[in-house]
C-alpha positions in Angstrom: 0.0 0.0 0.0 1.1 3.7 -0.1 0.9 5.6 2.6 2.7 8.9 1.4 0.5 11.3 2.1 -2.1 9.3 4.1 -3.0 10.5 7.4 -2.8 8.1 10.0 -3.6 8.3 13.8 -1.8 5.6 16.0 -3.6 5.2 19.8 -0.6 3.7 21.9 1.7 5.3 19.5 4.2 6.0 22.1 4.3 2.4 23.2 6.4 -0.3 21.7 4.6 -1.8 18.5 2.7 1.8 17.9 5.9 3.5 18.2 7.9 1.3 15.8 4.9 1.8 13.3 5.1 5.3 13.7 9.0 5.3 12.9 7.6 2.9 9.4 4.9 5.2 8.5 6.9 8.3 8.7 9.7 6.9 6.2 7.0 6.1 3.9 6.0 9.5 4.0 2.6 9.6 6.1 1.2 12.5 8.5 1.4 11.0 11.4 -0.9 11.5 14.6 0.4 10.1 17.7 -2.4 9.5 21.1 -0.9 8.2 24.2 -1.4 8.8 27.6 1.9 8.4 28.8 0.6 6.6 32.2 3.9 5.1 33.6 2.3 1.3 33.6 1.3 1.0 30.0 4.6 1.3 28.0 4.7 5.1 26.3 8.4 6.2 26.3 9.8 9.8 25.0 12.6 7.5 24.1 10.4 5.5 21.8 10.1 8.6 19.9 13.5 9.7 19.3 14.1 10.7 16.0 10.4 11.3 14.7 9.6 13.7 17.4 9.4 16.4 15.0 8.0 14.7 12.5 4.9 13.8 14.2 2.1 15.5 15.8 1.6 14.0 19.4 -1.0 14.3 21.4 -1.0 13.7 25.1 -4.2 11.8 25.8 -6.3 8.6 27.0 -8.3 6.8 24.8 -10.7 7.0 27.7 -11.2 10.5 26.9 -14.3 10.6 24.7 -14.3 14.4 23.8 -10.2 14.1 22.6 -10.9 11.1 20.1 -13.7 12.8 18.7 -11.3 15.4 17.4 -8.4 13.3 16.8 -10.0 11.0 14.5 -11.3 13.3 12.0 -10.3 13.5 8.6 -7.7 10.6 9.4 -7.2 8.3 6.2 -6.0 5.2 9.0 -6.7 4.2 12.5 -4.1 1.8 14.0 -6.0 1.1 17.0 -3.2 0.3 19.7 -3.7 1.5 22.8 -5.1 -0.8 25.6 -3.9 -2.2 29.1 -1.5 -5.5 28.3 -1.0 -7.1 31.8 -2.7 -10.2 32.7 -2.4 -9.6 36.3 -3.2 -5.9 36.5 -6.6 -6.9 34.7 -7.1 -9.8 37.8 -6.6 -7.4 40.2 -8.0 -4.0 38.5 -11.0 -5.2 36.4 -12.5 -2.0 36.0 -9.8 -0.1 34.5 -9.5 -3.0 32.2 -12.9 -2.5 31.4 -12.5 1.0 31.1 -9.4 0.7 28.8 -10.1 -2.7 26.9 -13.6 -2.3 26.6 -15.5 1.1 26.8 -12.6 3.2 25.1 -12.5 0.9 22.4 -16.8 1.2 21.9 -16.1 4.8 22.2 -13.3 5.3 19.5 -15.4 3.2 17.1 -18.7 5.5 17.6 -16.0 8.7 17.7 -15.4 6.9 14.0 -19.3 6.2 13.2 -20.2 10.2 14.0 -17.4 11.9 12.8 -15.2 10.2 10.1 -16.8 7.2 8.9 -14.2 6.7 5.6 -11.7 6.0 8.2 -9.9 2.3 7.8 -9.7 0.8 11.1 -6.9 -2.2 12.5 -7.2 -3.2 15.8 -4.4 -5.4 17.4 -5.9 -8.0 19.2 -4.4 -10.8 21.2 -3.8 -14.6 21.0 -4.7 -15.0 24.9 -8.8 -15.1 23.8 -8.4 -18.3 23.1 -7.1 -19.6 26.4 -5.8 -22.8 26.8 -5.9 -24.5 23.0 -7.4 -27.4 22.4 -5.2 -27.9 19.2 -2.0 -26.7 18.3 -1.3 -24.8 15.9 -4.5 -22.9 16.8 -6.1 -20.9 14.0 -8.7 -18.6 13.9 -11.8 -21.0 13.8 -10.2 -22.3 17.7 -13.1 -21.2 20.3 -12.6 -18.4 22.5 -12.2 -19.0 25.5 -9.8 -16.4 27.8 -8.4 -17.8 31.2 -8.8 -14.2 32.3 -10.2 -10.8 32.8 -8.0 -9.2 30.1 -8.9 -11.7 27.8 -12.4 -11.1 28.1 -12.4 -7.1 27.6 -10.2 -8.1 24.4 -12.8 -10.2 22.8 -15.3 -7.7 23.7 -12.9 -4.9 21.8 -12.6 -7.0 18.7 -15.9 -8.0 18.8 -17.0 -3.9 19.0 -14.5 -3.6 15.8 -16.2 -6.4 13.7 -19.7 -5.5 14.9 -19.2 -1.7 13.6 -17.7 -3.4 10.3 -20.2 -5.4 9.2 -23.8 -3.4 10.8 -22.3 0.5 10.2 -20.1 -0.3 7.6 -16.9 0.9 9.3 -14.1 -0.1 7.8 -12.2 -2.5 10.4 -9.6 -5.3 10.7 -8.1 -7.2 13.6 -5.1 -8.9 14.0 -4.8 -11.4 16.8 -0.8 -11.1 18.0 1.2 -13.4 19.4 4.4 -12.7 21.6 6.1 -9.7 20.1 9.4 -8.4 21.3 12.2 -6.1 20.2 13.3 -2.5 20.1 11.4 -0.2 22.4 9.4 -3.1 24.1 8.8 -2.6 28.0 12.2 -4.0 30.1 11.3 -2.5 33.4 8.9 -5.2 34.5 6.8 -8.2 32.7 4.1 -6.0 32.4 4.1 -6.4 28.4 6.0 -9.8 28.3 8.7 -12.0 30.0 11.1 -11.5 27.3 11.2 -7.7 28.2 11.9 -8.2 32.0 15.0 -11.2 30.4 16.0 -8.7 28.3 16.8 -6.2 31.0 18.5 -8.8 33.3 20.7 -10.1 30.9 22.3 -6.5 30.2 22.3 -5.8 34.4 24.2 -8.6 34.7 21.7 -10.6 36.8 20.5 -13.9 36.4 16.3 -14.4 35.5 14.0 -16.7 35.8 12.3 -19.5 33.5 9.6 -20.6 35.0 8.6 -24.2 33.8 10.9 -24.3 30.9 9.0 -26.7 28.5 6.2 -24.4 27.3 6.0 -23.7 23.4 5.4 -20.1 22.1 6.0 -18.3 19.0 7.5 -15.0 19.2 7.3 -12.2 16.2 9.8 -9.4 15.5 8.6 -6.3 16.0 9.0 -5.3 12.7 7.4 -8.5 11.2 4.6 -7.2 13.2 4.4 -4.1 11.7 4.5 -5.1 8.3 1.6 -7.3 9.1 -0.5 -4.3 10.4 0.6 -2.0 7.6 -0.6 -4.9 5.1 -4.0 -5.2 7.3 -4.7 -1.8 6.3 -5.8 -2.7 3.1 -9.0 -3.2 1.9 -8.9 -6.5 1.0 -8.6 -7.3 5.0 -11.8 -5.2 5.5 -13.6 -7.1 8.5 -11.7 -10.0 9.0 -9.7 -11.5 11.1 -5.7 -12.7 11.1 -3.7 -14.7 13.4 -0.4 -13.8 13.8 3.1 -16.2 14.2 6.0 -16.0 14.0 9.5 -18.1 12.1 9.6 -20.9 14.3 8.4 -22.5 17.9 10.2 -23.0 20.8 9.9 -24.0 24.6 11.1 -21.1 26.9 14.1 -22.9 27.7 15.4 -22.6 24.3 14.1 -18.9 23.7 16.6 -18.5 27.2 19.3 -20.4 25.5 18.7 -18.0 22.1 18.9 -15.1 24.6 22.3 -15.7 26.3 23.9 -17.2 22.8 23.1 -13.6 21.5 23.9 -11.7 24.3 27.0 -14.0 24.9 26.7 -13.7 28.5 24.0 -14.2 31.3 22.8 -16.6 33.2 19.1 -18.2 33.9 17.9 -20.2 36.8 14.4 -22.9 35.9 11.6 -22.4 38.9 7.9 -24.1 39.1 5.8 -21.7 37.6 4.4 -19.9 40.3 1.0 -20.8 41.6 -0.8 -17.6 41.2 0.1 -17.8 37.4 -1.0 -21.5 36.7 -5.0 -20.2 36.9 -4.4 -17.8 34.0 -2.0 -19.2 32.1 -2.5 -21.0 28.7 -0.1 -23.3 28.7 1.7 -24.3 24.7 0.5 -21.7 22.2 2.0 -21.1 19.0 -0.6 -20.1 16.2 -1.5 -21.1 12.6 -1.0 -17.9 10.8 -1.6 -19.7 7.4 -4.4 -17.3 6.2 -2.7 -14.0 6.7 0.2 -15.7 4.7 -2.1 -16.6 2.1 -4.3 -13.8 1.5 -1.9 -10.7 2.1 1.3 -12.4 1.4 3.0 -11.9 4.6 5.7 -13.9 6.1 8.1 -13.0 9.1 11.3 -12.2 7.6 13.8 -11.8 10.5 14.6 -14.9 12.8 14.7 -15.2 16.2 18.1 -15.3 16.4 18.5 -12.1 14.8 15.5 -10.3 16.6 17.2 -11.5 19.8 20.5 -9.7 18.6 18.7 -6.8 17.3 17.6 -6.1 20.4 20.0 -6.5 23.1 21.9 -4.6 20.5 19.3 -1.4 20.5 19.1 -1.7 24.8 22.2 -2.2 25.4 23.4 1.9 24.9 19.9 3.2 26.2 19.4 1.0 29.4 18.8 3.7 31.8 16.2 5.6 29.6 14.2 2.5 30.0 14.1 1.9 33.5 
């Protein structure tokens, strides 16, 4: 697609994925509108921004704010639809501003859309965890939904908003159910986003982390794999469906620590029973068939984990302290 000249708002654009997408959509030439609260738990960074800053327009605000996304999404050519609250166990132990986040803002940004820009093309980024614990593997995106938890459940309701609004109002809207994504600019200063953020950040203190269990399977997709999926999902030809997303290969989490410290070419991990607060919510081997986004928009993941891993530690490694 082309986006020079398009005029794109990103909610969460401050965060990890948005931010890297914002950093893409610049180069090729788009207007770029940036919402993000900047709340300290959810992920927006200044440094996430560094070297776009004046090439964007940003705009300090929650999606919860029904008033500023009436105004920010008109006469917007794209709506990546980023922003939402990411931690499993935040949602357990604040449902309501999961709710509020997950679920209302995401109602209210689509009927923002309905009433005052509905030419607008919509992709929400959904999640892999609404599926819960799978009862095949690889799961595609006929599995039943069934989340282990409270963020789960505001996620379905979210995607479920976006698909509704597609097919009764005519709103243009994708979604693209993501699996583990990590790389530049993810969150390192807790596990709030993922575990490989929180491994990432003890590696390059010199500390050892923990893998709990060790045998799980996952898939894990670069970053920028990630964004070329939501950059393709922008088309029409995605308009109101629905795309798993994978990544180049699976692995248990004791091989993802093994890839971590071969990269890093130090560290150190220690293997711990997962703990027993986790065990309720957690979905035990995932990895996803992403077969139909492959097929129908031609994407693939192009960089490896190996090199992702090495990308990484190697874009941390001189900014540590602006990310803790």
């Amino acid at each position: 697609m082309d986006f020079s000249g398009a005029r794109v708002l990103i909610t969460g654009g401050a965060g990890f994925i948005g931010s890297t997408l914002a950093h893409r959509l610049v180069n090729l030439g788009a207007q770029v509108t940036i919402a993000d609260s900047f709340i300290p738990e959810y992920g927006g960074s200044p440094a996430n921004l560094e070297g776009i800053e004046k090439k964007i327009s940003l705009s300090v605000t929650d999606v919860r704010d029904p008033h500023a996304m009436r105004y920010l999404v008109q006469g917007q050519d794209f709506l990546f639809n980023l922003a939402g609250q990411t931690s499993h166990m935040d949602s357990m132990a604040d449902p309501f501003t999961d709710l509020e986040i997950n679920a209302k803002a995401q109602l209210s940004i689509l009927e923002s859309c309905r009433t005052n820009n509905p030419r607008v093309k919509i992709v929400f980024a959904g999640t892999r965890q609404i599926y819960g614990r799978p009862d095949y593997l690889p799961v595609d995106e006929e599995h039943p939904i069934r989340p282990v938890d409270i963020n789960g459940i505001h996620k379905v309701a979210g995607e479920w908003y976006h698909m509704l609004y597609n097919n009764v109002y005519g709103l243009r809207s994708t979604v693209l159910r993501l699996t583990n994504t990590y790389g530049p600019r993810m969150r390192i200063k807790d596990a709030r986003q993922t575990f490989v953020g929180i491994w990432i950040r003890l590696i390059l203190e010199g500390k050892i982390f923990e893998v709990w269990g060790g045998e799980q399977l996952r898939d894990f997709t670069y970053v920028e794999d990630c964004v070329e999926a939501l950059l393709l999902t922008a088309s029409d030809q995605a308009d109101g469906k629905v795309y798993n997303l994978g990544g180049d290969k699976v692995v248990s989490l004791r091989e993802l620590a093994d890839a971590l410290i071969a990269a890093s070419n130090c560290g150190q991990y220690a293997l711990k029973d997962f703990p027993e607060d986790r065990k309720k919510i957690d979905i035990g081997d995932y990895y996803s068939q992403d077969a139909r986004i492959r097929k129908e928009l031609g994407w693939h993941p192009v960089v490896s984990l190996e090199e992702g891993l090495s990308r990484t530690l190697a874009y941390f490694a001189p900014r540590l302290e602006k990310y803790l």
